[in-house]
Structures are given as structure tokens and as C-alpha cells.
N, C-alpha and C positions, 0 to 999 in steps of 0.2 A: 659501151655506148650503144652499139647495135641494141640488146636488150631493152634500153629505154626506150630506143627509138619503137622498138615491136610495142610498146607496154600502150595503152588505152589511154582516152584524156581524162578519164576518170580516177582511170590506175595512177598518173602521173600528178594528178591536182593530190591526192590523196597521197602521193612521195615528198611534194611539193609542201602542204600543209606541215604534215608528219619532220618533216628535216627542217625547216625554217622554225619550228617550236622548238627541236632540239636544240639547234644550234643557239638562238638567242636567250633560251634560257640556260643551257650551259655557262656561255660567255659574262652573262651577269650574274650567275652563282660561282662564276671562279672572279672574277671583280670584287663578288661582296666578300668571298671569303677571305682574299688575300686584302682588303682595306680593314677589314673586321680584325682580322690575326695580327695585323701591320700593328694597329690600335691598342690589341691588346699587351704585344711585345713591348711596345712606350711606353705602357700604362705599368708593368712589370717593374720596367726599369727604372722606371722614375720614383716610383713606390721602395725597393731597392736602394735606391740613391739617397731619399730622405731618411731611413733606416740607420746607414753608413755614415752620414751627415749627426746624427745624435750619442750614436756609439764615440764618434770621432771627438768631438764636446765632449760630453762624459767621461773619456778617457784622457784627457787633454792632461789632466793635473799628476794622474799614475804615469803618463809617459814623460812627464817634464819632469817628475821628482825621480824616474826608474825606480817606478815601486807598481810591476805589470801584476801583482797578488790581487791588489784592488780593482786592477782594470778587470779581472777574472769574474765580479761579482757583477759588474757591468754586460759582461757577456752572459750571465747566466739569466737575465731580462727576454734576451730572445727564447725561449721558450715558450711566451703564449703566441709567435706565430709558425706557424704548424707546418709552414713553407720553407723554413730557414734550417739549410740539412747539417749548416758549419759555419763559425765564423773565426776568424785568427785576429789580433791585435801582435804587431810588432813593433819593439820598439828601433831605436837608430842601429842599434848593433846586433839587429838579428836576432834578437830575443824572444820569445810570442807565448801568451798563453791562448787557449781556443776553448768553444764549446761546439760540442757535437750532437745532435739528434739521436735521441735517445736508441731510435731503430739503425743508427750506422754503426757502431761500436766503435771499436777506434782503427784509426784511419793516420795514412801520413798526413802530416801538416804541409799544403801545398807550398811550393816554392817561391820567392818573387819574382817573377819570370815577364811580369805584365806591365806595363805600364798604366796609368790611374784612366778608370773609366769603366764600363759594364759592358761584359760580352756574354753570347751565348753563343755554347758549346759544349759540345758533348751530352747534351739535353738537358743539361744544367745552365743557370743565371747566373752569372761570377760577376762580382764585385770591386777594384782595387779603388780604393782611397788615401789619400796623403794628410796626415796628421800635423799643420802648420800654428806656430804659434809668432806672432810678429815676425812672418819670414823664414823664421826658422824650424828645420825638417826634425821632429820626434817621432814619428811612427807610422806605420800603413796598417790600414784595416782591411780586410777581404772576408767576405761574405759570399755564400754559396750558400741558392736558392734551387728545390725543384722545380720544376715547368707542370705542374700537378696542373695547376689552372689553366696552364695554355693546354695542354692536352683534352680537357674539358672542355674550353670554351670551342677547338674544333669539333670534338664528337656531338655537342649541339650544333654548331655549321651545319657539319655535314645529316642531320637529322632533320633541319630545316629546307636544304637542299632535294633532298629524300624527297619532302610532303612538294617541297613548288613542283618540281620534274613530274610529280603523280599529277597534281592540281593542272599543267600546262598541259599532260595529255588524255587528261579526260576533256579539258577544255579543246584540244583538237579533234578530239573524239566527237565530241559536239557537232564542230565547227563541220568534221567531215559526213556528218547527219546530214546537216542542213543542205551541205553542196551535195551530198545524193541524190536526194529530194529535189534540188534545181535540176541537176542534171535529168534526174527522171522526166519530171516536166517537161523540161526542153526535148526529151527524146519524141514525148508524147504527141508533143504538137509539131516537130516533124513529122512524125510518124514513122522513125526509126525505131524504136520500143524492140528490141527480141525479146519474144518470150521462149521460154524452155519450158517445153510441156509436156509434161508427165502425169502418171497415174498415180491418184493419194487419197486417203480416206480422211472424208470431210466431217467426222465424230473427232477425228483424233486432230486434227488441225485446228479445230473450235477450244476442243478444251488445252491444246496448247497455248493459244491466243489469250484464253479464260485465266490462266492461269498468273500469264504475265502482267495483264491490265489490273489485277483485280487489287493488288499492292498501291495503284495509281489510284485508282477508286477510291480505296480506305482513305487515303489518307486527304480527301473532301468532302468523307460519312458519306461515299455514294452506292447505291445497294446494286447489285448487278443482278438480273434474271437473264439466262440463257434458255433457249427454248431451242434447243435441235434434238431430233428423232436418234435414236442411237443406232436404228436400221436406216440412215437416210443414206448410206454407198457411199461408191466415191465419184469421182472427180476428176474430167482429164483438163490440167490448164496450168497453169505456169503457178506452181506452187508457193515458192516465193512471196511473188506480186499480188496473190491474193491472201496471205496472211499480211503482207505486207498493210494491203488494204483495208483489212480489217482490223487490225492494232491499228490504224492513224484515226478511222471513224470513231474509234470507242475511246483512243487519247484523248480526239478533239471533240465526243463527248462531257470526259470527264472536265476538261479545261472548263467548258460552259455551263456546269451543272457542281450544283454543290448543297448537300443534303437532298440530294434527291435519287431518282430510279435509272439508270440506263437500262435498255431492253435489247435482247439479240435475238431474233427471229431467222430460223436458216428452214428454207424448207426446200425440194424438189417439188419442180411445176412441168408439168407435160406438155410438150407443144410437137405440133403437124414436122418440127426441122429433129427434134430430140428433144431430150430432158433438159431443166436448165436449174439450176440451185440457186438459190435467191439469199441474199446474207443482207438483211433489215434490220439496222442499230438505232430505238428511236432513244430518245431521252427528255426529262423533263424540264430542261437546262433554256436558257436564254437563245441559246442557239448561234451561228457567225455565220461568216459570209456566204452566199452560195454562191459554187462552182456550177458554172453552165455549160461553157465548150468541154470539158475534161469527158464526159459520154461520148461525143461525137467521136473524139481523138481517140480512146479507147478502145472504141467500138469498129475503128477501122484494123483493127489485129484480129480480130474473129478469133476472141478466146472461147474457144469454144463450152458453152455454158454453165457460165458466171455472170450474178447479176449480182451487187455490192451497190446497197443504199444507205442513205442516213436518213433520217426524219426526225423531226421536231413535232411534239405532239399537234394535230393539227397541220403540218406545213406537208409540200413535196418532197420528193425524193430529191436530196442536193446530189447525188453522185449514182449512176448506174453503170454497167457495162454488158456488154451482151453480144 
């Protein structure tokens, strides 16, 4: 508990998000499986039972005359389904002939040990049935079925399972994007924002940026020209926050532009305080909203020289810092 209590509101939305998608899709993937499997156990047995129910008819006239040779030819029908590993016909006095799958070889003839109805056990589907003719008791049927099917129908479960649990946390993956980005904001226009600021080369940072966006581009046919000097240096400034920055300008380029040019202009500009790097995304796109206060709030951290614009052909800069 101490630990949580150290952890960030960040850290904690982001535990919070994170465990609330586990937990509820957990709980409705052990729901669906166990109504899904519940369903298909019925759906077994009842299939089973009508099986049991036609053998039982069929056999009715060999167990009434005790002549079980003929019921034999009756049993050897189940063989087109591919599920049925044995079946035994008995008559009153314990008599039985059986058929057995062809992959079982032979096998003791189980006992009657059961009373009439379908159980599972032992990873098998057993069957007992009572062979009644006006009241009167001639024979029990018993049928044993694999569970091939149920076993299948879980390992699709759980393959479905798999895809929602991936599907739920990328979706919170998402969701914990979006509260970053709030949270940034909000830090901003306090003007709590830490930055961590370190030394980095502003070549190798571009075409890290270049490389990620440009996947996002393709796929609106937008062309990207980058224009940085490969001797432009580096960089002291919170690393992060300015790749940061610069992937969101050339996203929310691509968002408003479609068949057309985005432009990356990075260049170093001298001024009387130090150098300052200037990172200019315009594009040929429709353009959104612009951000007005987001300079002012930025510009009270005095990151020290970083300047992160966007433009629309023709318009101002929607975002600087400096």
C-alpha cells in the first residue's frame, strides 16, 4: 500500500485504467466461456439421447424375440458418426452385443453400474437407456461418446479470449495516450511541466520522428519532405517533450491532409541569449484548430532553445516554444 501511495497520479490513472480492463474483461470472458461450454455440454447430450432413442426403436423387436445377432447390424449404423467410441445393447438377462471404433480395439464391455440418463466422466459422454415395450423392461442401451467437440469448441474459447484481452489492451493503451496528453495539458497550464534536460543530437532525433510518422503518411498518399542539415548539432532540452512534439505536429498534420505534401524545416537561428533550433511542420492539408495559450504556458519552463511550429500554407504558427 505504501508503494501506491509513493506512485504519481499518472502512475496510478495508468494502474487504474490498466486493472479495470483486466479485471472486466477477464470476468466476461470466464462468463462467456463457461455459458458457451454449459451450451455446448446440452447440446452433446441431447444429440446423444436422440442417437439412444433410435437404436432403442430399432432394437425393440431383436430384444423382444432375444434374437441380440440382429440388433448387432443395428449397431454397426453408428459408424458414420465419428464421435461414438462404443455402444453395447443389452438384453433382460445380461446378454449384449457391442460395436466399437474402429481406433479402440477391443475393450471390456462396461458394466451396468448406472442408472438411465447421460453423464460425463472421465472425458467421455456415457449414455444409459431403458428399452420399454408397453411397460415392459427388454434391454439397456449404453453409448459412449468422445468429447473431441468439446475440447474444440474450448480451444476456439479460448483463441477468442486471446484476440478480446489483446483488443481490450491496446484499447487501453489508447485510452492511457489520451489521459497522457490530458494530463500534459493540465501540467502545462499549471505550470508544473518537469522537464529533464539533457544533451541530444537533433539529426538523429528527426529522422527517428521521420521514420515513425512516415508509415501514418502512407497510408493518406501523403509525401513527406524533411529538410534538416546533418551538421545542425545538438540540443540541450527535455528530449522526450520535443520528439514528443514533433510526432503530434506531423500526426496532426497527417490527420488534415490527404494526397498532399507535409514539410519539416529544422534549422538553427543565432540570437544575442544563444542558438535556438526552430522545428517548422507546414502541410498542405485543411488545417484545425489553433492553439493560442499553449506558447505562453510552455514558454514559462525556459527550455532552453526550442522553437516547435506548425503552419498551414499561408497561416501563423499554431504552436511555438522558446
Amino acid at each position: 500500500m505504501k508503494r501506491l501511495r509513493r506512485l504519481s497520479l499518472k502512475a496510478k490513472l495508468i494502474l487504474i485504467t490498466v486493472a479495470a480492463s483486466l479485471v472486466s474483461v477477464i470476468v466476461a470472458c470466464t462468463l462467456f466461456i463457461v455459458y458457451d461450454i454449459d451450451n455446448v455440454r446440452r447440446a452433446m447430450k441431447e444429440d446423444l439421447r436422440v442417437v439412444a432413442e433410435e437404436i432403442a426403436i430399432n432394437s425393440t423387436p431383436a430384444l423382444e424375440f432375444e434374437s441380440l445377432d440382429s440388433a448387432r447390424e443395428i449397431l454397426g449404423a453408428l459408424r458414420a458418426d465419428p464421435n461414438i467410441e462404443m455402444a453395447v445393447i443389452y438384453d433382460r438377462k445380461g446378454n449384449s452385443v457391442d460395436y466399437r471404433r474402429a481406433d479402440l480395439g477391443a475393450s471390456t464391455v462396461p458394466a451396468l453400474s448406472r442408472t438411465e440418463g447421460a453423464y460425463f466422466e472421465d472425458g467421455k459422454l456415457r449414455i444409459y437407456g431403458f428399452v420399454l415395450r408397453e411397460g415392459k423392461f427388454l434391454g439397456t442401451i449404453f453409448i459412449q461418446s468422445d468429447t473431441e467437440d468439446l475440447r474444440d469448441r474450448l480451444a476456439n474459447d479460448a483463441r477468442v479470449v486471446v484476440l478480446v484481452v489483446v483488443a481490450s489492451l491496446l484499447a487501453a493503451l489508447l485510452l492511457l495516450a489520451l489521459i497522457d496528453d490530458i494530463l500534459d495539458l493540465s501540467m502545462i497550464e499549471a505550470g508544473t511541466m518537469e522537464m529533464r534536460l539533457e544533451t541530444f543530437d537533433v539529426k538523429a532525433l528527426v529522422d527517428d520522428v521521420e521514420s515513425a510518422i512516415r508509415p501514418i503518411l502512407a497510408r493518406a498518399a501523403n509525401v513527406l519532405e524533411v529538410h534538416c542539415p546533418a551538421d545542425i548539432g545538438a540540443l540541450h532540452a527535455d528530449v522526450t517533450r520535443v520528439r514528443q512534439a514533433l510526432f503530434n505536429l506531423l500526426s496532426n498534420a497527417s490527420r488534415f491532409t490527404e494526397k498532399g505534401t507535409v514539410v519539416v524545416h529544422v534549422t538553427r537561428d543565432e540570437s544575442p541569449d544563444g542558438d535556438w533550433v526552430t522545428f517548422r511542420v507546414t502541410d498542405t492539408g485543411k488545417g484545425s484548430v489553433f492553439i493560442t495559450s499553449l506558447p505562453r504556458r510552455i514558454n514559462q519552463h525556459k527550455d532552453d532553445g526550442v522553437r516547435i511550429s506548425s503552419t498551414e500554407s499561408g497561416t501563423a504558427p499554431r504552436a511555438a516554444a522558446g
